[in-house]
N, C-alpha and C positions, 0 to 999 in steps of 0.2 A: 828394545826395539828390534822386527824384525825387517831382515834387510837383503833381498838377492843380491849374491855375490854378483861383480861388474856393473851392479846400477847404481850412479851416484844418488848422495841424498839429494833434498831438497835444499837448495841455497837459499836462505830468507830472504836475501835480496834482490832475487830472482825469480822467484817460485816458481812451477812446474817448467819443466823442459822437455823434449821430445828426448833426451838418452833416456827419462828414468822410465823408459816402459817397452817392453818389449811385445807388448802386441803389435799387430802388423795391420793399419787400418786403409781400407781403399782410400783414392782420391778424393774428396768431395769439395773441393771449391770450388768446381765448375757446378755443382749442384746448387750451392750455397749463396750465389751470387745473387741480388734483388730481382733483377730481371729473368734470370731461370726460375724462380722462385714462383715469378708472378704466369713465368708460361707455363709451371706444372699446375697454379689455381686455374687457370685458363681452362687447362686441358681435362680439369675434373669437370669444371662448370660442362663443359660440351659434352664428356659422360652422360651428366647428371639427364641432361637438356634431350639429349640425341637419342639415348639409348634407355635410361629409367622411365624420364616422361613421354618422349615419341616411340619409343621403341623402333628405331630404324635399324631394321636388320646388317643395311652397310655399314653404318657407323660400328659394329661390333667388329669388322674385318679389319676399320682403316683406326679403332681405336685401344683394341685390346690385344692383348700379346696370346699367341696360339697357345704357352702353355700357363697360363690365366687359371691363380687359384683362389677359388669363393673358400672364405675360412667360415661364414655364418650364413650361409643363405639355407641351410636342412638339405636334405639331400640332394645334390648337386655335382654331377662327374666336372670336374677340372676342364679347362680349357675354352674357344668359343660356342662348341658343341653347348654343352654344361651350360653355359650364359644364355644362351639364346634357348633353351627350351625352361629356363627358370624363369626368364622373361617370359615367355610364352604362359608360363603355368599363370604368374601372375596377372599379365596382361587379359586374361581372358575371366578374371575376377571382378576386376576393377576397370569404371569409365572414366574418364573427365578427371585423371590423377595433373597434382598439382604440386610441385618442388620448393620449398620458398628456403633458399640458401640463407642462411643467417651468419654464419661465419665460417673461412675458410682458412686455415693456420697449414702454413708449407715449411717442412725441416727438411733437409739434402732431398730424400726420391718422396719421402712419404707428404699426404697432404690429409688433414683432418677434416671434417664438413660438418656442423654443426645446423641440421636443420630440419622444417617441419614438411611432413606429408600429407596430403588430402586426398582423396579418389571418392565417390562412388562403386558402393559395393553392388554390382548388377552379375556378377557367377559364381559361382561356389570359388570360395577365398578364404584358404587357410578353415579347410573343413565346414566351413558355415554357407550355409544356401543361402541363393541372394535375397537381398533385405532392401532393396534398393536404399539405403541409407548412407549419406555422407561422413566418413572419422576422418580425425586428422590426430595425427602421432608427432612426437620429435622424436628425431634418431640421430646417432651419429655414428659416422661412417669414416674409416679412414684408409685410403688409396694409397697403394704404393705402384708409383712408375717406374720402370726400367727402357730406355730407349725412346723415352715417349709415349709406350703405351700401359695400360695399365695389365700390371702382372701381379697383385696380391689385392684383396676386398675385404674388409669386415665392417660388419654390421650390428649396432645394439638398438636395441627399441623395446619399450615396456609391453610386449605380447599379451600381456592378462589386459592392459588398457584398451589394446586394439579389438581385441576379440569380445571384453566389454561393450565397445562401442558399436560393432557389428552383431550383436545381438542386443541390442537396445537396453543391456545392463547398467545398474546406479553405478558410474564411478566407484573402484574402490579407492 
């Protein structure tokens, strides 16, 4: 068995203990607590609400952190510059888009979002001229907050589905 010198083992009658590890982990029980938990779902829902489906340009000031990083939205400078003209790109594809949140899972800052998307395809979206044609995708999205507001994004969704549906292709 290998064993860093100064860490005791593990005492069976006890099992794990904070001496036997020498990483250095932030605080997180103030993250951790039911009620913070339930204000970080909160604080996605009003993302989701304010700024994906309304696209209100304040809400990106009073909701996002200035140095705000998209890890999957395609090319996208950092920050709410970045947010606001990715919104824009898509905003000006798509009409009468619609959120339907299906489930939302909170650990210490980050929050997962399990859910389906709808719009009207009415401007060139994701390279396809419009079709005026209704898709609806699931995606899932998970947020990470710092302070309140949200400072990390990623995003997955079946792209060959969406772009199927947007060009009135057979499912694959």
């Amino acid at each position: 068995m290998h064993r860093v010198r100064g860490v005791p083992l593990p005492d069976p009658q006890r099992g794990y203990n904070r001496d036997m590890t020498t990483i250095e982990r932030a605080e997180m029980k103030d993250l951790r607590t039911p009620a913070q938990l339930e204000w970080n779902k909160e604080r996605i829902r009003a993302i989701v609400d304010r700024i994906f489906v309304h696209q209100e340009d304040a809400a990106i000031d009073e909701l996002i952190a200035e140095d705000f990083v998209p890890h999957t939205f395609g090319p996208m400078p950092p920050g709410r510059e970045g947010l606001r003209e990715g919104m824009r790109r898509a905003g000006s594809g798509v009409s009468d888009p619609e959120f339907t949140i299906h489930d939302l899972i909170a650990e210490g800052d980050l929050v997962a979002a399990r859910l389906t998307t709808s719009a009207r395809h009415t401007g060139t979206f994701m390279g396809v001229e419009p079709t005026g044609r209704r898709y609806s995708i699931d995606e899932i999205h998970i947020f990470r907050l710092r302070d309140g507001l949200l400072a990390e994004h990623w995003h997955e969704f079946d792209k060959g589905a969406l772009l199927a549906q947007l060009k009135g292709e057979a499912p694959r």
